[in-house]
C-alpha angles and dihedrals in degrees: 000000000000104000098199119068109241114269104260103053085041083055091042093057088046095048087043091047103038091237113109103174100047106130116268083225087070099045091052086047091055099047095047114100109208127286089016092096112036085200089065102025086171094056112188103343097092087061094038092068087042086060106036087063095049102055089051078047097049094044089052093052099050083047093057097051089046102043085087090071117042102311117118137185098254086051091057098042087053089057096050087055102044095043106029086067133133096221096045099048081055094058095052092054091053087044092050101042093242089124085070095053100047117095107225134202120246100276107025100070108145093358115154096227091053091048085046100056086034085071100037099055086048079061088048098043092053091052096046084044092054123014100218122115080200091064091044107056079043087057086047091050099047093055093047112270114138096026129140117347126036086342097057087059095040088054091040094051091045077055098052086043103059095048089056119090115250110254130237103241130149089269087047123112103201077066087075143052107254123231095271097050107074102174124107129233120221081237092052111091110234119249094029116131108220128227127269114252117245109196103200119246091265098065081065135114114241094212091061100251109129129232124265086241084059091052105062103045110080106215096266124166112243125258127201108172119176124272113249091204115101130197133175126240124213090267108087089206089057140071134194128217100191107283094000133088123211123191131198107253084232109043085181095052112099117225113276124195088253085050141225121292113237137202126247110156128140092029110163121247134163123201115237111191087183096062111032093172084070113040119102079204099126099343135105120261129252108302109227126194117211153139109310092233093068087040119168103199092120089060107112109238093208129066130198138179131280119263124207096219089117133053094204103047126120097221102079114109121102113251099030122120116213111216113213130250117034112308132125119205107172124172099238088214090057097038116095087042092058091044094051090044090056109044080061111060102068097051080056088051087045093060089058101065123087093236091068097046088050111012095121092059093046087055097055101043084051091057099048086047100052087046083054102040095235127133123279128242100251082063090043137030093350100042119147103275098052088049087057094059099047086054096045082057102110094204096036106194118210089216097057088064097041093062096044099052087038107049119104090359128132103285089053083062094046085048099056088039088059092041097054090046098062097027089110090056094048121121085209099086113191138320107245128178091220100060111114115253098245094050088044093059081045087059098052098045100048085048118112108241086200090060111082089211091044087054102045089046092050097052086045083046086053096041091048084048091049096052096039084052098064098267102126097066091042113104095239081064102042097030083224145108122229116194122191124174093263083056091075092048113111100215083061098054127094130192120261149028103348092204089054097041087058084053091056102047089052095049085052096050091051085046092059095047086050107047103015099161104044113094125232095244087057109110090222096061095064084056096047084048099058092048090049092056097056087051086059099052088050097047093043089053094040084062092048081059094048087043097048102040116006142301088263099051083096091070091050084068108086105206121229096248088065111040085121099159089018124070093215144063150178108236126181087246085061094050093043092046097060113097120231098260084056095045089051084045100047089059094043091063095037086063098042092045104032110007114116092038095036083057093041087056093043095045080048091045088045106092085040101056094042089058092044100055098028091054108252105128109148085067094060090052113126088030108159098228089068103062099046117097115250090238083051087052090049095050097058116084128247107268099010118135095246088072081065096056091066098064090054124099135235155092099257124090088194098089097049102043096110088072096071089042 
């Protein structure tokens, strides 16, 4: 197979992108989807990756040289979310006509992720071609990224940024004497190392070959010591130190002859290892003699570096030395930035914990514990040790915790009260093991999402099409691996993952009892097929449920579409998003939180959701959760007895009285 794209599609991607000269190897990288090509078996995905995390790189960077006129962090986090999208990666490739271009694997034609790592490894190939980040936000640009939007302002004020010239700040180079200018300015304090001089990638040469600025400045770490020299300001209760104000710790204190303690805390120093005469690195600082009313005895003579143990502390941004005791030393031209900087961040920290994700539901749930005298949650299905693994998630999905604090509480029970309540007026009819597949995918999809009986019919609907389709016996089911002798044949063996290739073939076979009649050429069904295979994945976890804790734990999961008095649900979107390590863990901490009580009130809700979904109705009739008010259900806590109760039968309100106490 020919291992170069043709030339004019080759010439199509350089005039799109502005480079004419990027290698036609590359191109053809970038436009292979993978196992087309068996020189490159990954196609374009390793690119792809390439690419996805330089376009997040060069939006930060734009973002940084223009954060000194009116970007901020929250501006540039907006447009890498809006733009670093699959989806909208996608869209530019369809805009653009690279979805014509790309050469696709026998399945993924059109498909969004394909489009979507298409465009990325482009951005990828444009940087490996020419070395330059300037041609690739060109590149960007000129496909459509930052256009229009928040992108539009992040890219006008980089703009506005760059014709300006640099100023001359205390982090600014020009400041200082570089390391070829030896000479000193009446303005430079003696004995102070300059910064190394960083030309931007764009000062560089494309064909590798470095500046002659480069050159000439040897990789050095930069080095800022403190100035020895002291002058006095107008205010008789302050010094300056160059640059630096330090204040009396007690503005209101006159001068005594042991005099005042002052504050010098945050002063920027940088280590050089190249120059240890004048690093501040481990040494005392500049010794100044002076009147003994503005004495500085109480200044600390060792410095050490920041910790992070605490979110409110001051002394947080990378680069900064905290000198010991009680003193605060600030540069005024830096200060309202810092300050700004800093009485964010833990506003930031604070997002990330699961109270405040779900602190409204926790105090509720407290209060309705502490009215019933039963334990708290944080004594029963939220206690210490679940929390902490929730929070030692990396990827800490909200909906992992959603489903574990929501299941089997209180609106759960107000859903499958409803259900069972209008259960005789719905359209749905009954779930039954002997309904054809194809009129069973009818069923569901004809079903009303905003109807409790409707929603609890159509998940028992999936989980009965996943396991008539073969998904009980697949690995992904049975978390096993079953050899025979035919299995070491090589005639029987097929390339890839086998647990994914059992996927697939149950996707497909659901696929042809569904749609028995579309082809697979057909663009719709790719499009069938991936929501198919979303279907599978639901169904397959919804009988782990079932597996793990009883036929009737779906109905202890109160979909979003009908949350009513509660502000949050469990919706099959939720279920299908989370990725395999959060669903094990899901049901890890299920079991270690709720277990043993969550299988006692399934094996309790059995008979009754059998005879809910399998039509048998009359036989759930005085039941008592149907005779309790909705406002009694909410009162009562997650995984009290009382829950229990509900699911009994009988014509006395006298046993369940407690419930409307």
């Amino acid at each position: 197979m020919n291992n170069t794209t043709n030339v004019p599609s080759a010439e199509q991607i350089r005039a799109l992108l502005g480079v004419p000269q990027l290698p036609a190897e590359l191109i053809h990288e970038a436009l292979t989807a993978a196992g087309v090509d068996p020189n490159i078996p990954d196609g374009f995905k390793t690119l792809a990756q390439i690419g996805t995390s330089l376009i997040d790189t060069l939006i930060a960077k734009i973002g940084h040289k223009a954060s000194k006129s009116t970007t901020t962090r929250g501006l540039i986090s907006a447009v890498r979310t809006e733009y670093n999208t699959t989806k909208h990666r996608a869209h530019i490739a369809q805009r653009n006509g690279i979805d014509k271009l790309i050469k696709y694997g026998p399945n993924g034609h059109g498909a969004e992720n394909s489009l979507a790592s298409a465009v990325s490894a482009l951005i990828a190939a444009i940087e490996l071609g020419t070395g330059s980040f300037d041609h690739v936000l060109n590149g960007m640009v000129r496909l459509g990224f930052l256009r229009g939007g928040k992108g539009s302002a992040l890219l006008e004020a980089y703009q506005l940024a760059i014709s300006k010239p640099a100023g001359k700040d205390f982090y600014s180079h020009e400041r200082l004497p570089r390391n070829a200018d030896s000479s000193q300015t009446g303005s430079s304090p003696p004995h102070q190392t300059p910064l190394t001089f960083f030309p931007s990638p764009g000062n560089r040469a494309v064909d590798g070959i470095r500046t002659d600025e480069e050159r000439t400045n040897p990789y050095s770490i930069p080095d800022i010591t403190l100035p020895p020299s002291l002058t006095f300001s107008d205010d008789p209760g302050t010094l300056v130190l160059n640059d630096l104000e330090i204040q009396s710790a007690d503005d209101s204190r006159s001068c005594s002859p042991e005099g005042g303690v002052l504050q010098a805390t945050n002063i920027p120093v940088h280590r050089d290892w190249d120059h240890p005469l004048h690093s501040s690195w481990g040494r005392t600082l500049p010794t100044i003699s002076m009147d003994p009313c503005l004495s500085l005895q109480g200044l600390p003579s060792q410095v050490q570096e920041p910790l992070w143990a605490d979110p409110g502390s001051s002394s947080r941004i990378d680069g900064i030395i905290q000198v010991l005791e009680e003193p605060s030393i600030r540069q005024a031209s830096r200060k309202r930035q810092c300050d700004t900087q800093l009485s964010n961040r833990p506003n930031k920290r604070a997002a990330t914990s699961s109270r405040s994700k779900y602190g409204g539901f926790l105090e509720k749930e407290i209060e309705k514990c502490k009215a019933k005298g039963h334990p708290l949650p944080c004594e029963t299905f939220f206690q210490r040790h679940i929390e902490e693994s929730l929070l030692s998630n990396s990827g800490f999905s909200d909906s992992l915790g959603t489903i574990l604090i929501r299941i089997a509480d209180a609106g759960s029970f107000i859903c499958l009260r409803n259900a069972i309540l209008n259960s005789t007026s719905s359209s749905g009819g009954r779930v039954s093991r002997q309904t054809p597949r194809k009129d069973r995918y009818e069923i569901m999809e004809g079903l009303d999402g905003n109807v409790a009986f409707n929603v609890f019919l159509k998940r028992y609907h999936l989980m009965e099409l996943f396991r008539d389709c073969g998904g009980l016996q697949s690995r992904s089911s049975t978390c096993s691996i079953s050899y025979t002798a035919e299995s070491f044949s090589s005639a029987s063996r097929k390339r890839g993952n086998p647990k994914h290739n059992e996927d697939a073939v149950i996707t497909e076979k659901m696929m042809r009892e569904v749609f028995p009649q579309l082809p697979r050429d057909n663009p719709e069904y790719e499009r069938r097929r991936r929501a198919m295979t979303r279907l599978r994945i639901i169904g397959r976890r919804y009988q782990a449920l079932v597996d793990k804790f009883g036929q009737s734990v779906l109905c202890f999961l109160q979909p979003c579409s009908l949350t009513a008095e509660l502000d949050k649900g469990v919706s099959d979107n939720m279920i299908c998003d989370l990725n395999e390590k959060d669903f094990k863990l899901l049901i890890e901490l299920l079991e270690n939180s709720q277990g043993t009580s969550l299988r006692d009130l399934c094996t309790k809700a059995n008979p009754v959701v059998d005879n809910l979904i399998f039509g048998h109705q009359e036989r759930i009739q005085g039941l008592r959760l149907q005779e309790v008010q909705t406002e009694d259900i909410i009162a009562i806590p997650k995984g009290s007895p009382d829950m229990e109760l509900l699911l009994c039968y009988g014509n006395s309100m006298q046993d369940y009285s407690v419930i409307a106490q």
